[in-house]
C-alpha positions as CSV (number, residue, x, y, z in Angstrom):
1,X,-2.0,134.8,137.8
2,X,-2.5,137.9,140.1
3,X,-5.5,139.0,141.2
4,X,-7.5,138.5,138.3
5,X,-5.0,138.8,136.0
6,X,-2.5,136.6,134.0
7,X,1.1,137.9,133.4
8,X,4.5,136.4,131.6
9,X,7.0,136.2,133.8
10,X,9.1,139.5,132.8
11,X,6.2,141.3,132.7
12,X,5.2,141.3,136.3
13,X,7.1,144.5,137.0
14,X,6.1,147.6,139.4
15,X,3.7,149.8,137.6
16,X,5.3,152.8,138.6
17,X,9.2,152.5,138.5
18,X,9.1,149.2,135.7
19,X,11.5,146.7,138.3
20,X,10.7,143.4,137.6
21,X,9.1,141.7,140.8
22,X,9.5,138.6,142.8
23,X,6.3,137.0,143.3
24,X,6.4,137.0,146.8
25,X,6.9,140.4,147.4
26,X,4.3,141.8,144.7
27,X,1.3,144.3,146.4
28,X,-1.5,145.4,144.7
29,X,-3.7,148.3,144.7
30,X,-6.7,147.9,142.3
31,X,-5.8,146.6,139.3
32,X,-1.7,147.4,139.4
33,X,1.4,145.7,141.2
34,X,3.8,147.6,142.8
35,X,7.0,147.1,144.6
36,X,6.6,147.6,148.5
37,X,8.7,151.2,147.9
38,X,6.3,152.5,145.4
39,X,3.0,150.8,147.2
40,X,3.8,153.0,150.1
41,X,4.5,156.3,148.3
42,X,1.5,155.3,146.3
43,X,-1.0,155.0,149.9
44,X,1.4,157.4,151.2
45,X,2.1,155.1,154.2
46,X,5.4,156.8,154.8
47,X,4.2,160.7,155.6
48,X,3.8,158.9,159.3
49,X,7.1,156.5,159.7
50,X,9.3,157.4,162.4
51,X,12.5,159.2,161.6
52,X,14.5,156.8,163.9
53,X,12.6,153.1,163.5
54,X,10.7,153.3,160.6
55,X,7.8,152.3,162.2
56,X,4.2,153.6,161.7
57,X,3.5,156.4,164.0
58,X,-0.3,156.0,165.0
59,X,-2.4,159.3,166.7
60,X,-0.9,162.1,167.3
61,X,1.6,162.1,169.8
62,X,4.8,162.7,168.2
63,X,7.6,165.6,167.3
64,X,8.1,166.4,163.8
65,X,11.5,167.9,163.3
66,X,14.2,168.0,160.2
67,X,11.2,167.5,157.6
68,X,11.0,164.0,159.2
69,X,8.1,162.9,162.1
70,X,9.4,160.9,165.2
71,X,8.0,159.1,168.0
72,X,8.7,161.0,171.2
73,X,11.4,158.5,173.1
74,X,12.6,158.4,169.2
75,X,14.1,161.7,169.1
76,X,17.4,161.9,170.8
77,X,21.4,163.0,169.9
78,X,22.5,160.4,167.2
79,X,25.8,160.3,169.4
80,X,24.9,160.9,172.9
81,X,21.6,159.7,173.0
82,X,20.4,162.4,175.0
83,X,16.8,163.2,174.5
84,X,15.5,166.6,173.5
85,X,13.3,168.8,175.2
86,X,10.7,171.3,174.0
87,X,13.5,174.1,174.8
88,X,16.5,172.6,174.0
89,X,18.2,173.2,170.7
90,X,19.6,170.6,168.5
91,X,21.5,170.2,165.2
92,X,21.4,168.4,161.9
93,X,24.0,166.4,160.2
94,X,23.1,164.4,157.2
95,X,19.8,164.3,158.2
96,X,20.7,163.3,162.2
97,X,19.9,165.3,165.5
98,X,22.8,165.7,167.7
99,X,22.9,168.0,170.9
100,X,25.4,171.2,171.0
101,X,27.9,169.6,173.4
102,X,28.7,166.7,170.7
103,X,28.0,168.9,167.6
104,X,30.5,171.3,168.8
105,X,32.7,168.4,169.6
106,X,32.4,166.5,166.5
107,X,31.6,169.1,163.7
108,X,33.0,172.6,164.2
109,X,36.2,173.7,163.9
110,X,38.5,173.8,166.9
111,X,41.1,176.4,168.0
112,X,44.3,175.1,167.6
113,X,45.3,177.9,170.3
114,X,43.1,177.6,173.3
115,X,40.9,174.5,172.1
116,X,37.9,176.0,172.3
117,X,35.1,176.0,169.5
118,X,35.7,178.7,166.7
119,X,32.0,180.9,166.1
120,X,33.7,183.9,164.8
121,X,36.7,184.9,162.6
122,X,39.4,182.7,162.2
123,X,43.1,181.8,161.0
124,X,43.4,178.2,159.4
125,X,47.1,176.9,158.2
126,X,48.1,173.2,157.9
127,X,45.0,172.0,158.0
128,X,44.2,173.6,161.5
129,X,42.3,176.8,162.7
130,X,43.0,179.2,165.1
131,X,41.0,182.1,166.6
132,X,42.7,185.3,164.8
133,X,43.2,186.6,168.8
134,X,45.3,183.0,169.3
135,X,46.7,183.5,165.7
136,X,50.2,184.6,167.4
137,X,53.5,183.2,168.2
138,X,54.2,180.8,171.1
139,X,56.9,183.0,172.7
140,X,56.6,186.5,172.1
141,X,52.8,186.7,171.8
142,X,52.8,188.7,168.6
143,X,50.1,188.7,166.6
144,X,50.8,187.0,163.1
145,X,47.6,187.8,161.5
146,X,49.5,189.3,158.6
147,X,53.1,188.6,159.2
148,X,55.5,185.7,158.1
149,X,55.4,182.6,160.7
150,X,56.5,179.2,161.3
151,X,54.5,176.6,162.7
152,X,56.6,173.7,164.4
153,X,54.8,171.0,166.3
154,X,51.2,172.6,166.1
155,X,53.1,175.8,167.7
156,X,52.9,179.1,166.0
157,X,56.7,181.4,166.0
158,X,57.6,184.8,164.7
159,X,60.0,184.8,162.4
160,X,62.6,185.9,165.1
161,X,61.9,182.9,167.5
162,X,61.6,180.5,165.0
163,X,65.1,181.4,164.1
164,X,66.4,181.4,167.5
165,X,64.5,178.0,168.5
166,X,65.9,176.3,164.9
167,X,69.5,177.9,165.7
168,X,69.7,180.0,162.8
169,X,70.4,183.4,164.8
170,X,73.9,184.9,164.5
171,X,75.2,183.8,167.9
172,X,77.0,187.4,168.5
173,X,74.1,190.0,167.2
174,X,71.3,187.4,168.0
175,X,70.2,188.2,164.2
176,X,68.9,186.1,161.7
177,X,71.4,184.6,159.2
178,X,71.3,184.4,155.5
179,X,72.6,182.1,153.4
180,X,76.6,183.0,153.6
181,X,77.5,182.3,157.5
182,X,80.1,180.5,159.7
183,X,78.9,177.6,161.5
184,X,81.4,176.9,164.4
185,X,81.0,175.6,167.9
186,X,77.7,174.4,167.3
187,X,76.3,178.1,166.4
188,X,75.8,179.9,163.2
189,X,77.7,183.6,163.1
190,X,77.4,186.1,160.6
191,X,80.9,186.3,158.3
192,X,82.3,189.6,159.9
193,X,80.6,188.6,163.3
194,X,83.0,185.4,163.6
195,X,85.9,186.8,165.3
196,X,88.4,186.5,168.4
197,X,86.8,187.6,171.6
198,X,89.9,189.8,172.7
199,X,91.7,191.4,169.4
200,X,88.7,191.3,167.3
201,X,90.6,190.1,164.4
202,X,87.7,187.6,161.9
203,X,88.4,184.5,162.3
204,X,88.4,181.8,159.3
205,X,87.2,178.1,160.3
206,X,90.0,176.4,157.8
207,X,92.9,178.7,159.5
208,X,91.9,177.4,162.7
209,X,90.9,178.9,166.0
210,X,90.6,178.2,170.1
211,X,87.7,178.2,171.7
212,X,87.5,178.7,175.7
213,X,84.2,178.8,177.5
214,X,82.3,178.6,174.5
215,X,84.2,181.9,172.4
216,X,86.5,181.7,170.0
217,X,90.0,183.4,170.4
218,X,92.8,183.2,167.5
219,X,95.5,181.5,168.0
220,X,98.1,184.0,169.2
221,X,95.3,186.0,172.0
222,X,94.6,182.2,173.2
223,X,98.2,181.3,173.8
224,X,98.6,184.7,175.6
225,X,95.6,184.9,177.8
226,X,95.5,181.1,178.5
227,X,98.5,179.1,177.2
């Protein structure tokens, strides 16, 4: 029995959403039973529950903000914990305040460049942003906004410095190389560019060579300048 009614036990359910209730945690209003969700939306107890505790808010000292009411002290960054004043601007995440500082910090996107927050136009590559003014290579400066570019360790390169840092420039017109080249004291040289440093004749690696101070010299201009 509830109230002054009697009830089988699977039919003492919430008249408005049907879930079968516990007895202990049955509320009425009037004639009906309710579950405690659908007892407050029925008074509308919760139009005055602080956005923060959940408590009642009583009078009418409080800050309503992001469709939600608050008691003052209540209303503070959900990081921080900084409180708000009347001038201060604030921002929402899922429902939660948070100051500038920490939603800059935590939310928006961060140059990858001069790690400052991005609130114009921007580059993004490899998961990372840039502003389109940092959106250039790490050596030269130039802008790669719409040009071909490497990115190596976070870094940004031109397609020139990426070769040269990478070792893939021809080591006697500083060019890049394709795929046909001659790789010989630890460089890479063009075909025709891999020759001896005094006669000029090309050189072929299984022919063999000299090298002296890091160039390479056939056999016959070695034995002659240096034998």
């Amino acid at each position: 029995m509830i109230g002054q009614n009697f009830y089988h036990v699977d039919h003492v359910q919430c008249r408005k959403c049907g879930k079968v209730l516990d007895q202990s945690k049955i509320l009425e209003l009037g004639d009906d039973i309710y579950c405690e969700v659908c007892f407050e939306s029925e008074c509308d107890l919760g139009k005055n529950r602080c956005g923060y505790c959940n408590e009642e808010i009583f009078g009418d000292l409080y800050i309503k903000a992001l469709d939600k009411v608050w008691h003052p002290n209540h209303f503070f960054c959900s990081y921080c914990g900084c409180k708000f004043s009347e001038e201060q601007p604030f921002f929402e995440i899922d429902g939660k305040p948070y100051c500038e500082e920490d939603y800059s910090r935590l939310f928006s996107k961060i140059c990858q460049g001069c790690n400052e927050v991005i609130d114009e136009d921007f580059m993004s590559a490899m998961d990372m942003h840039w502003h389109t003014k940092c959106f250039k290579c790490h050596v030269c400066d130039k802008s790669l906004c719409d040009e071909a570019f490497y990115c190596i360790d976070c870094e940004l390169y031109c397609e020139f410095h990426y070769q040269e840092k990478e070792n893939l420039l021809c080591a006697h017109c500083n060019k890049p190389v394709d795929k046909r080249y001659v790789f010989a004291l630890n460089k890479r040289w063009h075909p025709n560019h891999f020759f001896c440093d005094f006669c000029k004749t090309v050189l072929y690696t299984n022919s063999g060579f000299k090298e002296y101070k890091d160039k390479p010299y056939c056999k016959e201009c070695y034995i002659r300048l240096y034998g």
